[in-house]
N, C-alpha and C positions, 0 to 999 in steps of 0.2 A: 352305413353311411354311403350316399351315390356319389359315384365318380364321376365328374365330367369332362371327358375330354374334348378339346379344341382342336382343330385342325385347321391349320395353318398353312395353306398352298399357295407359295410364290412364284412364280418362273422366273428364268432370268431374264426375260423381257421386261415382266412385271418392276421387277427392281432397275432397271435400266430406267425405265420410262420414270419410275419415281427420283432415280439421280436427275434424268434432264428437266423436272417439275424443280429440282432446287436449284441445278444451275441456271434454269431461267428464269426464278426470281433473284437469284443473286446477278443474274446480267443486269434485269431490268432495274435493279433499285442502282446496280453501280452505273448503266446508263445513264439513268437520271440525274446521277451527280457528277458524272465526266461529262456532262454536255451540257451545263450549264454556262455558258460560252451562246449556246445557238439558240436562246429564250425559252420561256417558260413552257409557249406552246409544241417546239418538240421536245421538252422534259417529261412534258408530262404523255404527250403522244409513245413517246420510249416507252416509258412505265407502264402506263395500261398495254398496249400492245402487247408487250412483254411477259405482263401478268396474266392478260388472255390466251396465250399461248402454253404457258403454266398451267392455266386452268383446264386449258383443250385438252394437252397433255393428262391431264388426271383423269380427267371423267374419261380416258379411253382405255385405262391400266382397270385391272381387276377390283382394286382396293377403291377406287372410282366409279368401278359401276355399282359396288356393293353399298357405296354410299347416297349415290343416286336412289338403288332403290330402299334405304332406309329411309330416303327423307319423302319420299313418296309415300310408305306406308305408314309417317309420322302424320302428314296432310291427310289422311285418308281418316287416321284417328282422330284428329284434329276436329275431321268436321263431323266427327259423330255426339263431337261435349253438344250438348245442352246446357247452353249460355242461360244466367237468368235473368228475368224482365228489368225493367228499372226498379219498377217498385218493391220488389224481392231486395234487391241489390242498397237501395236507399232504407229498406226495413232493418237488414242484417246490420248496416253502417250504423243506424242508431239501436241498434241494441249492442254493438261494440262501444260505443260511445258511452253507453249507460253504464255497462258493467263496468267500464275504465273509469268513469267516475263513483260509484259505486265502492269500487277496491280503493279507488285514491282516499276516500274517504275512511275507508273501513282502517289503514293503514295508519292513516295519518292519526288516528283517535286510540290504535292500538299504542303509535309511540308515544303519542301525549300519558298515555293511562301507566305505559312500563315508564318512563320519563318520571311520573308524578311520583309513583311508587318507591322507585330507588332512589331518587333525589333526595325525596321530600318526606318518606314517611322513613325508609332504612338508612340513607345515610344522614338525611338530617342537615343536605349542605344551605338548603332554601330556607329562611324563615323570614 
């Protein structure tokens, strides 16, 4: 059986910088709501500010750049799918469509035929 081991390298920067990502969204969202008093447009000016700062904050810690470059080599794979044409995609739908009717059917005759059986011919409730 292989082992995998993870390794996990924090610094204490690293962890610092992720405290001031939470305390700056807990400013920004309690900004929001303490300054409701000064209109909507600095609530919300507070908020995004706030949360872009959070976000700056992140994408400059370790666990931020590593996520950066997942989502890049996510887009990268992204654009390797070969998507299919319409007609592909309009063919598959109705042959979903079939078989779902198909099954409804196939179902629907199996309960009518166990229905008729136990009813009608074993227990006798129908006549």
């Amino acid at each position: 059986m292989a082992t995998t081991q993870v390794e996990t390298v924090s610094s204490g920067a690293d962890k610092a910088k992720l405290a001031a990502v939470a305390a700056l969204v807990v400013a920004a969202i309690a900004g929001f709501y303490l300054l409701s008093k000064q209109g909507p447009i600095i609530q919300w000016l507070v908020l995004l500010v706030g949360l872009a700062a959070a976000a700056g904050t992140f994408l400059v810690s370790e666990p931020g750049k590593r996520f950066v470059s997942f989502a890049q080599d996510a887009w990268r794979e992204v654009k390797k799918v070969v998507w299919p044409t319409r007609k592909e995609t309009m063919q598959m739908t109705l042959y979903v469509f079939g078989f779902v009717v198909i099954m409804a059917l196939f179902l629907w005759f199996t309960d009518k035929t166990l229905e008729w059986v136990l009813y009608d011919l074993i227990l006798g409730w129908r006549k």
